[in-house]
C-alpha positions as CSV (number, residue, x, y, z in Angstrom):
1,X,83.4,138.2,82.5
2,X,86.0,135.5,83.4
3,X,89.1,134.3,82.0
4,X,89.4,134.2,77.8
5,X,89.5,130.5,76.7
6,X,93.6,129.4,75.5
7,X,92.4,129.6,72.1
8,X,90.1,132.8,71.8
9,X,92.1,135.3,70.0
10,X,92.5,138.1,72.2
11,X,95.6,140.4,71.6
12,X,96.7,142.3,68.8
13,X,100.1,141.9,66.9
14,X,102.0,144.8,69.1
15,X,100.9,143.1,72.2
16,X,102.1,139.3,71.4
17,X,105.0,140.4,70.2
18,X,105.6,142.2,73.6
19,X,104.3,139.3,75.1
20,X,106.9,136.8,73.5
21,X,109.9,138.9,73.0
22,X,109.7,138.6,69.6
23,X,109.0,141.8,66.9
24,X,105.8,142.0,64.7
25,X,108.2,141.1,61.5
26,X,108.8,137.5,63.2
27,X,104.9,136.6,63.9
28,X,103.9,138.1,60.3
29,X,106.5,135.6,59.2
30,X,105.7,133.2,61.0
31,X,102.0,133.1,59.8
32,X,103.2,133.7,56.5
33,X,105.1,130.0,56.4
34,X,101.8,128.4,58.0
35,X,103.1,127.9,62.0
36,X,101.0,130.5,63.4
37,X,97.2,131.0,62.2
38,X,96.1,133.6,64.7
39,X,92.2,134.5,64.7
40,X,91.1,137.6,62.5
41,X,88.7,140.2,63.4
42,X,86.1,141.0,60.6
43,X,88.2,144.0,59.9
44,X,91.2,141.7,59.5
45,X,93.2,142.6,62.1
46,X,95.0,139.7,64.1
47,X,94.1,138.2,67.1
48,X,96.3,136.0,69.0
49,X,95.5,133.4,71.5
50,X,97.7,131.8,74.5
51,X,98.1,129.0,72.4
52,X,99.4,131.5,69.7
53,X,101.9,133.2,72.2
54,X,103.1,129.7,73.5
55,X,103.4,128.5,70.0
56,X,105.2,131.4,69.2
57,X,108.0,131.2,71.6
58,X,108.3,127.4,70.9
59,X,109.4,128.8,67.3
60,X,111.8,131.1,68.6
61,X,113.2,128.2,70.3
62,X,113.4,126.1,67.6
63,X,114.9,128.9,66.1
64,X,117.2,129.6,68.1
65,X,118.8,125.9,67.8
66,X,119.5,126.3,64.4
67,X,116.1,124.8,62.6
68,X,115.0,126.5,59.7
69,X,111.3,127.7,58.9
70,X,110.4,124.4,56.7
71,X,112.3,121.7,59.8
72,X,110.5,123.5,62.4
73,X,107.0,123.4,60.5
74,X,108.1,119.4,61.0
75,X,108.7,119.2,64.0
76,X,105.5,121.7,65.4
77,X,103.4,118.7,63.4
78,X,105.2,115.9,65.1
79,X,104.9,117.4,68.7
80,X,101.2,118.2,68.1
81,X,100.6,114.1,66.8
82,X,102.7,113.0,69.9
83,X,100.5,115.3,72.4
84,X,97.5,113.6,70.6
85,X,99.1,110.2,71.1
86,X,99.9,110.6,74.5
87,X,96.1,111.7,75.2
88,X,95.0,108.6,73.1
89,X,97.6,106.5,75.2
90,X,95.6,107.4,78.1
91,X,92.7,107.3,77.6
92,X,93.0,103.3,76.3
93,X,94.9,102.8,79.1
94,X,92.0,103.6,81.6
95,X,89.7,102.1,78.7
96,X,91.7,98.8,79.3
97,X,91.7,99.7,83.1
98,X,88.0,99.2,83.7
99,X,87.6,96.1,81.1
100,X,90.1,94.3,82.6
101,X,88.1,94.9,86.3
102,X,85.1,94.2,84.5
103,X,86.1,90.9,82.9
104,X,87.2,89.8,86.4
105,X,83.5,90.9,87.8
106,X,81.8,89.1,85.1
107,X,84.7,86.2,85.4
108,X,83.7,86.0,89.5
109,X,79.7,86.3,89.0
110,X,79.3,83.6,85.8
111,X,81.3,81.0,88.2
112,X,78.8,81.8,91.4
113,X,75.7,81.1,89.8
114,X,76.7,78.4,87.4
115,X,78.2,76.8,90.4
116,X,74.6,77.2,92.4
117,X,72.4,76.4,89.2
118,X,74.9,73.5,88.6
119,X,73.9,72.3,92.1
120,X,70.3,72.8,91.6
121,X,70.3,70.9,88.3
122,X,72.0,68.1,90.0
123,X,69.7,67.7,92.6
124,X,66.5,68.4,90.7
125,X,67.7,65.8,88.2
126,X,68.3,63.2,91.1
127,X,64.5,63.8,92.4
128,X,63.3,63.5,88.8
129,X,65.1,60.5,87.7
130,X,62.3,58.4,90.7
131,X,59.7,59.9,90.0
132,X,57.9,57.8,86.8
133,X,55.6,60.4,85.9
134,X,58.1,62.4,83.9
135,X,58.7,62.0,80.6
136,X,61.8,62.7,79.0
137,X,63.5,61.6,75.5
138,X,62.8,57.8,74.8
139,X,60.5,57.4,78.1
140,X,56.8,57.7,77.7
141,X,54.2,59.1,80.0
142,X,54.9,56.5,82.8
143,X,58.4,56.8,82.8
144,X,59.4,53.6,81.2
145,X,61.7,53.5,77.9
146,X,60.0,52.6,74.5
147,X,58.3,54.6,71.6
148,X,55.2,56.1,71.9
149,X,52.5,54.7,69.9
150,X,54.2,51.9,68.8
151,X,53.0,48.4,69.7
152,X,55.2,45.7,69.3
């Protein structure tokens, strides 16, 4: 059995308050105003997580600095949006990373071979153009301008 995930609920009430310096009263209050939701056993006995405990002492903190219950519900909300922010940040930033290389790949690759087919065409047009078995617009079958099927 290895290591219990941050968020699986794992200790009891008497043990996160030990864990956080913080009595039973404070966690039960702190659930009771919505900034801790710690897991519940089918019994209904609480289970906190890591997460919990670090959550936990982040109120304490907050608590500590003067913020009341309601400011500190505020501020939990706006740290937790910045955190997901900062991972969304990220993440477009290595999105916009590997578009950027690739728009200078396909930037270098559509100017190679549309410089070679270029040549090609050039050079393919100039063996056509005396040869008078090709036909084109406004030449007919021998090479010569006029309408087809039209006599004059």
């Amino acid at each position: 059995m290895g290591v219990p995930a941050p968020s699986a609920g794992v200790y009891g009430i008497s043990v996160a308050a030990e864990l956080t310096g913080l009595t039973e009263r404070s966690l039960r209050l702190y659930e009771r105003h919505g900034l801790l939701n710690p897991a519940r056993t089918a019994g209904g006995t609480r289970r906190f997580s890591q997460d919990d405990l670090r959550r936990a002492r982040r109120i304490a903190e907050l608590m500590a600095d003067g913020v009341n219950l309601a400011g500190i519900g505020k501020i939990l909300g706006l740290e937790r949006d910045t955190d997901g922010l900062r991972g969304d940040i990220t993440a477009l930033r290595a999105d916009n990373t590997a578009l950027r290389a690739d728009n200078i790949a396909l930037r270098a690759d559509r100017t190679r071979p549309a410089d070679h087919v270029l040549d090609t065409t050039r050079r393919s047009r100039r063996s056509d153009a005396g040869d008078a078995g090709i036909s084109g617009p406004g030449r007919d079958e021998g090479g010569r301008h006029g309408h087809r099927g039209h006599t004059h």
